[in-house]
N, C-alpha and C positions, 0 to 999 in steps of 0.2 A: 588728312585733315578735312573737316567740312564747313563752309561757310555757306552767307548769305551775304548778297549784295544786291544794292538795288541805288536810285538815283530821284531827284527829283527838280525840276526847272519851270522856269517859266515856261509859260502857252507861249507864249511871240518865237523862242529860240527852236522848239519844234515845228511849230506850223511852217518856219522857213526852212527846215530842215535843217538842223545846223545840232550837233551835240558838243558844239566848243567856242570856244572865240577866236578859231579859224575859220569858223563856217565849215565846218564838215560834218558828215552826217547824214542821215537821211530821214525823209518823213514819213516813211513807212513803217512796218513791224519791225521793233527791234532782231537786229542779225539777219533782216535779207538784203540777197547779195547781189539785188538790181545795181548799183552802183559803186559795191564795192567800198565803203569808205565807213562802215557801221565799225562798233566799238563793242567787243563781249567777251566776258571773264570764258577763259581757256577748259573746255570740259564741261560747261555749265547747264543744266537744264531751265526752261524759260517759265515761269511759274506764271505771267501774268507780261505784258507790253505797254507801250508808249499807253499814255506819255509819260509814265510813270514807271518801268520796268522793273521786275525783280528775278533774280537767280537764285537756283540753291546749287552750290559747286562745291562737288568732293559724293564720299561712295555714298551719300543719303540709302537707306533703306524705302522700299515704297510706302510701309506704312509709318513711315518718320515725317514722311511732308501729307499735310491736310489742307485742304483747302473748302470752305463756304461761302455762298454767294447767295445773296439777297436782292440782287441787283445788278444791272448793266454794271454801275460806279460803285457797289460798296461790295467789299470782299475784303476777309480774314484768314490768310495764311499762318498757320503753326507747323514748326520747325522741332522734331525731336520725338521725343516720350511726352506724350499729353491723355491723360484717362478719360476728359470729356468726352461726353454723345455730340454729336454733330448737329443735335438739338441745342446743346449748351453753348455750342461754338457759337449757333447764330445770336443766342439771347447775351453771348458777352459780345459778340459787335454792335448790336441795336444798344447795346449798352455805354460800349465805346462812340458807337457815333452821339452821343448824346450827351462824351464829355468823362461817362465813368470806367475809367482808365484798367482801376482795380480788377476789374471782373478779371480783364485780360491775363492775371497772373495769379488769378486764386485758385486753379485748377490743379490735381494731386500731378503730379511729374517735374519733368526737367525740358524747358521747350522756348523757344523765342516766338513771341508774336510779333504778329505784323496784319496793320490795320488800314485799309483803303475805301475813304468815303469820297467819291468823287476826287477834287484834285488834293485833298489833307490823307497825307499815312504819316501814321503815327507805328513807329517801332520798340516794345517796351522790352526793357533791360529786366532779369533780375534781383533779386532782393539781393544776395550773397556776392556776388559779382563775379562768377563762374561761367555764365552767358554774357560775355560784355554786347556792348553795342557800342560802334565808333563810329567815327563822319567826320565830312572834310569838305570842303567848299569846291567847287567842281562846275566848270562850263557853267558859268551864270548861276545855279542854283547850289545844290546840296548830293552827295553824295554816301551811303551808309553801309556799313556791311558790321558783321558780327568777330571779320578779323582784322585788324590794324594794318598788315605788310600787302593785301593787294588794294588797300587806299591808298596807302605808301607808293605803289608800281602804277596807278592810276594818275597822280599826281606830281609823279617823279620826286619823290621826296629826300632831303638830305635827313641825317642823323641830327637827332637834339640833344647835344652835348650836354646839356644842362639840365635835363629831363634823367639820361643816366646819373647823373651826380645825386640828384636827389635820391632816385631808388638806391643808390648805394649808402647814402649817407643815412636817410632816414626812411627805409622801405614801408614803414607801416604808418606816415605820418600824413593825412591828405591834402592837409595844408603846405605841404612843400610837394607831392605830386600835381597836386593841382588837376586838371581832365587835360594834361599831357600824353603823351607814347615816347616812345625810343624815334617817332619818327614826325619832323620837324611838319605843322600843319594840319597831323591827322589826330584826333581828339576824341574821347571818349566819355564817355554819358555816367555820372556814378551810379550807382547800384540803389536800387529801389526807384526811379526816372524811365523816364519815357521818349522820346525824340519824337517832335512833331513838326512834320513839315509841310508847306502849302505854297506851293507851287515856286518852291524853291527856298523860301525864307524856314527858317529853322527855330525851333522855342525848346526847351529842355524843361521838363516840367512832374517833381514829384506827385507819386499816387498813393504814397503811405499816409496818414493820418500823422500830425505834427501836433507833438504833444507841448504843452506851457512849462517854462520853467519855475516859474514863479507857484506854479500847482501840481503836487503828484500825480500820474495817471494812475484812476481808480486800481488796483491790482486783483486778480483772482486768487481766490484761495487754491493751499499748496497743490490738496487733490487734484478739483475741478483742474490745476494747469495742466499737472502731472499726464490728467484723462487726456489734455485734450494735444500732450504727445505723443501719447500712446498711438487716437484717432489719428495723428497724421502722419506719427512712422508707419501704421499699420496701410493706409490709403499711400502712401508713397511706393510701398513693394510693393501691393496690389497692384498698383499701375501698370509697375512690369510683370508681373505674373502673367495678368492677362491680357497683356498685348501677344500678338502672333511671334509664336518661336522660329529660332533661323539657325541654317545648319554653314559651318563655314565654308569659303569656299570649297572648289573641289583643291584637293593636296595632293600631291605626287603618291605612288603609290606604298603601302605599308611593307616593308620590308621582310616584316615576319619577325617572328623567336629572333630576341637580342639578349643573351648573356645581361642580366645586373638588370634590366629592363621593362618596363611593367607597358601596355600599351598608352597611357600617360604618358610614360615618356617619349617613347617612338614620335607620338602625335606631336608632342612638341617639339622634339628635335627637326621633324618635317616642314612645321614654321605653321600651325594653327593650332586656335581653339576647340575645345571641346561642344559638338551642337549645346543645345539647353539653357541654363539658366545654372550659375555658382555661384559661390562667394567665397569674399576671405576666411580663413580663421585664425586669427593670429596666436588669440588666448584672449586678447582684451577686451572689455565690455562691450565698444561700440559692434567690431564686426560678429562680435557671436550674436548679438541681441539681433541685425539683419539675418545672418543666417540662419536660425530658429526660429524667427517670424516666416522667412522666406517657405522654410522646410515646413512651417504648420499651416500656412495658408492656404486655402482651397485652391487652385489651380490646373489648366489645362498640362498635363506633362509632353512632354518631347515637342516635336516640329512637326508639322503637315507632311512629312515625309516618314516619321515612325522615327527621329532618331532620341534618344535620351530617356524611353521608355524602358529598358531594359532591369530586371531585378527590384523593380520599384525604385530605382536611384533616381530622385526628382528634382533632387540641388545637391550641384559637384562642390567643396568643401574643400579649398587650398588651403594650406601653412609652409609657411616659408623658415625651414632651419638654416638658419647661418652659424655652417661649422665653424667660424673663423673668430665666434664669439662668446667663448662657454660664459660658464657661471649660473649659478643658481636662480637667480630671477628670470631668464634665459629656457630654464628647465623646467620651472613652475608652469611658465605660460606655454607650452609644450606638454607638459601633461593635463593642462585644462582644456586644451584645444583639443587633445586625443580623447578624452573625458566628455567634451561635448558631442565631437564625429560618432559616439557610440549611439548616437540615435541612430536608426535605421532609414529615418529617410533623406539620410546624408551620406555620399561617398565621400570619403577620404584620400587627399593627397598630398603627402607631404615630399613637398620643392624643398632640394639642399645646395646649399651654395657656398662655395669654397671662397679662396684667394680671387679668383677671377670674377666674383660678382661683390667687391668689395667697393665703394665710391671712388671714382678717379681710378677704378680697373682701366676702362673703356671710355676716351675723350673723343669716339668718332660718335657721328649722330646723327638724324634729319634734322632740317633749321625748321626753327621753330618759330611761333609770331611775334612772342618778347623775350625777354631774356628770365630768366627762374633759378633758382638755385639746385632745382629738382634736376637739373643736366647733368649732374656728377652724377645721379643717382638711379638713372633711367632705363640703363640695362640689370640694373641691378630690380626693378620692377617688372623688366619686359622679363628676365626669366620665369617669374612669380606666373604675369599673365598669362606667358605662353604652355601654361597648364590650367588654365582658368576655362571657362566657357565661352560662349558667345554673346552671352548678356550675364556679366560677373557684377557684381554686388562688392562695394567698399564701404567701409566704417569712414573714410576722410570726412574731416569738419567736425565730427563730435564734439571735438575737445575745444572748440572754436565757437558752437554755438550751444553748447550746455555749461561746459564753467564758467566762474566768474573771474574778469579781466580783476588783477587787484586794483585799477583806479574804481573798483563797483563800491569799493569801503568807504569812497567818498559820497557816493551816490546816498550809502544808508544815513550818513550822518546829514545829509541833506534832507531826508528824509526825517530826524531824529530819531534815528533805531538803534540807536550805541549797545546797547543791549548785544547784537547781531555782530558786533565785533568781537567779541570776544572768545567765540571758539574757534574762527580763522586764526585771529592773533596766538593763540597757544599752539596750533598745530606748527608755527610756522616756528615759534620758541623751540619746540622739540623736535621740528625737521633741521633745525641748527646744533641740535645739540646740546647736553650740560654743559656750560658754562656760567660765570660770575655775572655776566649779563642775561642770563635766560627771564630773570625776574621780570626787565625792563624794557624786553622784547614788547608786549602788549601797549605800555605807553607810549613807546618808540612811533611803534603803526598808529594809533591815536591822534599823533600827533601830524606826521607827514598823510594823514585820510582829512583831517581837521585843515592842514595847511590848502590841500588840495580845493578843498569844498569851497574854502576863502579866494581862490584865486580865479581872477575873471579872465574868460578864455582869453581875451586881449593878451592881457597882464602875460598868460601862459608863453602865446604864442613868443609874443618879443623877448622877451627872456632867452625861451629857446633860439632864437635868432642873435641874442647876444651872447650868447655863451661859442656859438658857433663861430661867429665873427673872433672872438676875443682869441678862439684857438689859433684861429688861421694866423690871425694877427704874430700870435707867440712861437708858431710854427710847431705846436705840439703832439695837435691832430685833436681828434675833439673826444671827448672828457670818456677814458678807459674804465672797462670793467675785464675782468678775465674770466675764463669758461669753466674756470671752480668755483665763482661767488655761491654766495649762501644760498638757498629761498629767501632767508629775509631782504638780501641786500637787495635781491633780483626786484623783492614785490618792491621793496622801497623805492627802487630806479624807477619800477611801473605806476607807480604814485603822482604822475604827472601829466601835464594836457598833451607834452611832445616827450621824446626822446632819441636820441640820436642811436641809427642801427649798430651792429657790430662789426661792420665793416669802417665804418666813419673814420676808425685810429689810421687807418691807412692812404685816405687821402689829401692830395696837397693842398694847402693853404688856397687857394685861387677858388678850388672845386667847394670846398667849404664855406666859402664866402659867396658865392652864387648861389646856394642852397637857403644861404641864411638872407640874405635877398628874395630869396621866394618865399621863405616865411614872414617878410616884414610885409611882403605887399599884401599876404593873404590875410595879416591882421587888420589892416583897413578896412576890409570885407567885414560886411554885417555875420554878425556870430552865431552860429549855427544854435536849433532850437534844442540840442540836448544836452544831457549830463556830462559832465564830464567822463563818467564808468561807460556811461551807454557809447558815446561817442571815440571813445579807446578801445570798445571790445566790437564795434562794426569795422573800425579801419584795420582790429587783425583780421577779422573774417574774409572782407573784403581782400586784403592781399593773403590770405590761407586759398582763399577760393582762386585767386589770379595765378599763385604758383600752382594747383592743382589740374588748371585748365593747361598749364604748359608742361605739366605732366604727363596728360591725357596723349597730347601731340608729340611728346618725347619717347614715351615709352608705348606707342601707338602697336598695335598688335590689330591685323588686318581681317576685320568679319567679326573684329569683336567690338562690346559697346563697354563701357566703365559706368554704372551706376554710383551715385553718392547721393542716397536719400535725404542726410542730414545736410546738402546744401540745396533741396528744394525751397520753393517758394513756403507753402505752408506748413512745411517742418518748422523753416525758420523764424516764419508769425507766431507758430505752437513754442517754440522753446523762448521768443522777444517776452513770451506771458508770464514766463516763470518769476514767482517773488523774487527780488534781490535776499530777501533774508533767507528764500532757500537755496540759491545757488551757490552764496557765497559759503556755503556751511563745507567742513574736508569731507570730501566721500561725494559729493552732490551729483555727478555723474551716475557715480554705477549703482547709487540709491534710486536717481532715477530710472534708470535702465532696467532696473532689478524688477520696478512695481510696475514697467511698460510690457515687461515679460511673464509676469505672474497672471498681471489681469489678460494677458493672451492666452495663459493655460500653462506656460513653461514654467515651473516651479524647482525644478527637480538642478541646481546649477550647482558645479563641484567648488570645492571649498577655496576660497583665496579668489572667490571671480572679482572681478573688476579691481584688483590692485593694479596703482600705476607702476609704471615702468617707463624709464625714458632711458635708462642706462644703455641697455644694446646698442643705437640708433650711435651713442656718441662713441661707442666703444669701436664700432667699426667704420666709422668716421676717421678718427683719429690711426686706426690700424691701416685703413685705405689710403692715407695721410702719408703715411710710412711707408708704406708700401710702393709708394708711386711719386715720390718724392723728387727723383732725378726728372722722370718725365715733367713735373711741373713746373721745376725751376727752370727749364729748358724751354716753357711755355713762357715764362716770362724773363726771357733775353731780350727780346721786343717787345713787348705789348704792346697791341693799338691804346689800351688803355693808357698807358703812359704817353704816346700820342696824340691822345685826345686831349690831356692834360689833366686827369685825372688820379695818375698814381706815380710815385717812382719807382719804377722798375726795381730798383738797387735796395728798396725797404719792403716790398713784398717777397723779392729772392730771400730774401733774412728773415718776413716772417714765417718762411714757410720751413725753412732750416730748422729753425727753432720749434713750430709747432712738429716738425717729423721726430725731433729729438724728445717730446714728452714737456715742452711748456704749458702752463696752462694759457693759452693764446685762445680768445675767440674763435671755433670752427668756426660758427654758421657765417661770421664775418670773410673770412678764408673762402667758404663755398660762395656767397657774392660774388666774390671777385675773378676767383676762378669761372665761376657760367657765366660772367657778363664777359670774361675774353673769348672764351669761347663760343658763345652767341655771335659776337663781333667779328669771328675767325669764319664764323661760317654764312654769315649775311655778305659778306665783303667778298668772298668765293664764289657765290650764286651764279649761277645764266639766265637768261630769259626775265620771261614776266609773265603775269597772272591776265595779260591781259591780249587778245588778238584780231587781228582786222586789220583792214589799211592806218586807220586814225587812231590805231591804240600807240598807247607811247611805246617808243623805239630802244627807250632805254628804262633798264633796271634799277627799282629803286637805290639810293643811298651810293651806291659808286658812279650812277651816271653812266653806264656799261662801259665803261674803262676799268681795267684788269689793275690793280692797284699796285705799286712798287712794292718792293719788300718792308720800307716802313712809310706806308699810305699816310698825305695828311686826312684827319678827319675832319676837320675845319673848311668849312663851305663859305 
């Protein structure tokens, strides 16, 4: 895992030396060991010193960290993948110091800045919320880093019981997150903001443009959008093409001729990537559209050392077969992914995976910063990457920032585009089915897009708050859907300003009512300046992009990097441009994709491209489900979770029975609850701390370095 940390205080509590309010510390360069009592993240490299200091801690690459300097006191550190000239760099801090924020995040990549004008830095987040940025209040000033759990071990943090409840009750809703963590103090910055701090005091402060509700924002026409994702998917792989290539570490050595065996596999069974540059290919729009940008764009091939040049293979080209899931849509997108590897400047390798790479195979794991539902699913990834490259290319986020959220049908009729309704509405009549209702499907959605548009985010919020309340109250649990509903029912549920996750039916009366207490305070709060489509389809992106970063750290494969162009910064300004009357149209994805790949030159794509498919993902869910069922009832004989007061034990043993037997029961709700015990199994296990020196704290965040009983309270 790689972070950045860094700190900021007042002038008075340095100049006496002092980095606490015990007076300890020293007034010298942060981490010398005149006097022994300095404070510095464990492994960490020192980017910059008092009185302001920052780290980057974890395997950073050399050209991942940049640094420009203008001056004694102003300097701009970027963290990551960034395609700027070091010309650019300086013209976006003369830019920053001057107030405009933006520049700092309009650059093609994936990267954190950080801004130092004398005693003001400023730290900006990204758009997607894939790069967080957190802080915590620390020895008289402020404290920040880009991962939650060593502010946690900084500040000795207990657990926020009530902060879990929310992400379980209503993971996607921001108004009961609130800029919480799983750890009690430490806070996080939402996504498109900036953190600014001056000499200890702290201001959180957006850089997007805030549009009026009362008046449309002008829209571009479809093309010119279309173009202008092309431009930034096309500027986002460039990024990485031409950044310098890396070969992985050194690996034990090759064993030689294996029976069944290709050297792919050799290499991954030794535990690394392949040198170069790959990508996925699954069969589906998004990652073949990267991989064929990837494989047509000019680029220097192999690494400084000559590796990846061989045959002209210039992009390595994974597909992941899961034997354990036939069926025809399964096979389609397997033969279009074989259909695309026939281009020549793509190797092919196709990853098989049996019983053992099923979800809930494998419940060991490295701990992670929060908790994500991607933990059941993580070895079933690291197989995937550990035949990948060293800078692998993903398709995640497409689906999150090219379609349209169904609350957007509210948006059109706000707009008055009723017109625009009506070929969503039938797609969704015939993804249901003939039926005696199929007629009155279209006025059905009319009706809850029309209900929508009328209701004032207030109005939204407390509503949602009382229906939550009214559960707890009845002991019901909060208001069920099951994991065969229709598409209609689904968009209709999605027709609203909240709604409660899938996991929600399982929690107690107590934990639901704390939840719906954080929605009533957050409707006091002045009401955020978007639509209501606009502002349901950032807070899925925003947590698609939070489970994908705990992904990253889960299924973490060593010397390699994970790309995901479509959660850059100015992908995601390029696809926010798209009309609502085109995205909401069926197909709107891989129509787009199709015309970002034609005006690249790729025309030539096999028949059936860009059909969705979500079937496999649930099929072996559910067969993973089955398959591992004793083990997980056996995880919940205890739960901390039911310690915390969060669940009963004796009603998630039952729903899990029932979901092994073939119910139609909520997975994704099931996968909540399973990675949030297992997060908590594994934070509560830890040793140590992030943090080293005489005055670093002594003990480990959330247990207080006490080894916890066998049923620990979580209650602080």
């Amino acid at each position: 895992m790689r972070w950045l940390v860094g700190w900021s205080s007042v002038a008075a509590s340095f100049r006496a030396g002092s980095y606490g309010p015990g007076g300890y510390g020293t007034a010298g360069a942060v981490g010398e060991p005149d006097e022994g009592r300095t404070v510095h993240p464990v492994g960490a490299q020192l980017l910059w010193g008092d009185p302001d200091p920052l780290w980057a801690v974890g395997d950073w690459r050399p050209d991942e960290i940049r640094i420009v300097s203008v001056g004694a006191d102003t300097r701009l550190a970027v963290l990551g993948c960034c395609a700027a000239t070091d010309e650019e760099l300086r013209v976006g801090l003369f830019a920053a110091r001057g107030g405009a924020l933006r520049h700092l995040s309009a650059w093609p990549g994936s990267y954190t800045a950080v801004a130092q004008v004398a005693r003001r830095v400023t730290v900006v987040g990204d758009l997607a919320g894939a790069r967080p940025v957190f802080y915590t209040p620390w020895a008289g000033g402020t404290a920040y880093g880009t991962a939650a759990l060593p502010l946690a071990d900084l500040i000795e943090a207990q657990l926020d019981i009530g902060h879990l409840a929310a992400l379980l009750a209503c993971p996607d809703v921001p108004e009961a997150l609130g800029d919480s963590t799983p750890y009690a103090g430490v806070r996080r910055i939402p996504p498109g903001h900036a953190l600014v701090l001056r000499e200890g005091s702290r201001e959180i402060t957006g850089y997007e443009p805030v549009a009026s509700l009362a008046v449309a924002a002008p829209q571009l026409a479809p093309a010119a959008a279309v173009e202008g994702v092309r431009d930034a998917l096309v500027s986002a792989v460039r990024a990485r093409l031409t950044a310098p290539r890396h070969a992985p570490e050194t690996l034990p050595p090759d064993p030689g001729p294996v029976p069944g065996m290709g050297p792919a596999e050799r290499r991954a069974a030794r535990g690394g990537p392949a040198p170069g540059i790959g990508a996925d290919l699954s069969g589906g729009p998004a990652s073949a559209t990267l991989a064929l940008l990837a494989a047509g764009l000019p680029g220097v091939p192999g690494t400084v050392l000559g590796h990846g040049t061989g045959a002209g293979e210039r992009l390595l080209a994974v597909t992941f077969n899961d034997l354990t899931v036939p069926g025809a849509g399964r096979q389609a997108e397997l033969e279009r992914a074989g259909a695309m590897a026939a281009n020549p400047r793509l190797h092919h390798v196709v990853v098989t995976g049996g019983e053992e790479c099923l979800p809930y195979a494998d419940l060991e794991g490295p701990l992670t910063d929060e908790p994500g539902p991607s933990l059941i699913a993580a070895p079933r990834h690291r197989r995937r990457l550990l035949s990948g490259s060293a800078d692998h290319f993903t398709g995640s986020g497409a689906r999150q920032v090219l379609d349209a959220h169904p609350a957007r049908l509210a948006d059109l009729l706000m707009d008055r585009q009723r017109r625009h309704l009506l070929r969503p509405a039938t797609a969704l009549a015939k993804a249901g089915g003939p039926s005696a209702n199929s007629l009155f499907v279209p006025l059905t959605v009319y009706r809850a897009a029309r209900r929508l548009a009328r209701t004032p985010y207030r109005t939204g919020i407390e509503s949602a708050a009382d229906a939550l309340r009214a559960s707890a109250a009845d002991g019901q649990g909060a208001p069920r859907f099951d994991d065969a509903a229709s598409p209609l029912s689904i968009s209709l549920a999605a027709l609203s300003w909240t709604r409660p996750g899938p996991a929600a039916r399982w929690l107690t009366g107590e934990a639901l009512a704390e939840v719906s207490v954080r929605l009533m305070a957050s409707a006091t709060r002045p009401a955020p300046s978007q639509r209501p489509g606009e502002a349901r389809a950032s807070a899925a992106l925003a947590r698609y992009a939070a489970d994908h970063r705990i992904l990253e750290q889960a299924a973490e494969v060593r010397s390699q990097r994970l790309h995901a162009p479509f959660l850059d910064n100015q992908v995601v300004r390029a696809c926010r441009a798209l009309p609502e009357s085109l995205r909401v149209q069926p197909g709107a994805r891989a129509t787009i994709l199709r015309t970002v790949l034609s005006a690249s030159g790729v025309r030539d794509l096999p028949p059936g491209w860009g059909a969705p498919s979500h079937a496999p993902s649930t099929a072996a869910a559910r067969a993973g489900l089955r398959q591992s069922a004793d083990p997980l009832i056996t995880l919940f004989e205890a739960p901390l979770l039911a310690d915390a007061g969060l669940v009963e034990a004796r009603t998630v043993r039952k729903a899990l029975r029932a979901a092994a037997a073939g119910e139609p029961l909520p997975l994704d709700g099931l996968a909540d609850l399973i990675s949030t015990e297992l997060w908590l199994r594994r934070l509560l296990s830890r040793r140590g701390t992030c943090w080293t020196g005489t005055a670093a704290p002594r003990q480990r965040a959330v247990a207080g370095g006490v080894t916890p009983p066998r049923r620990p309270t979580l209650r602080s």
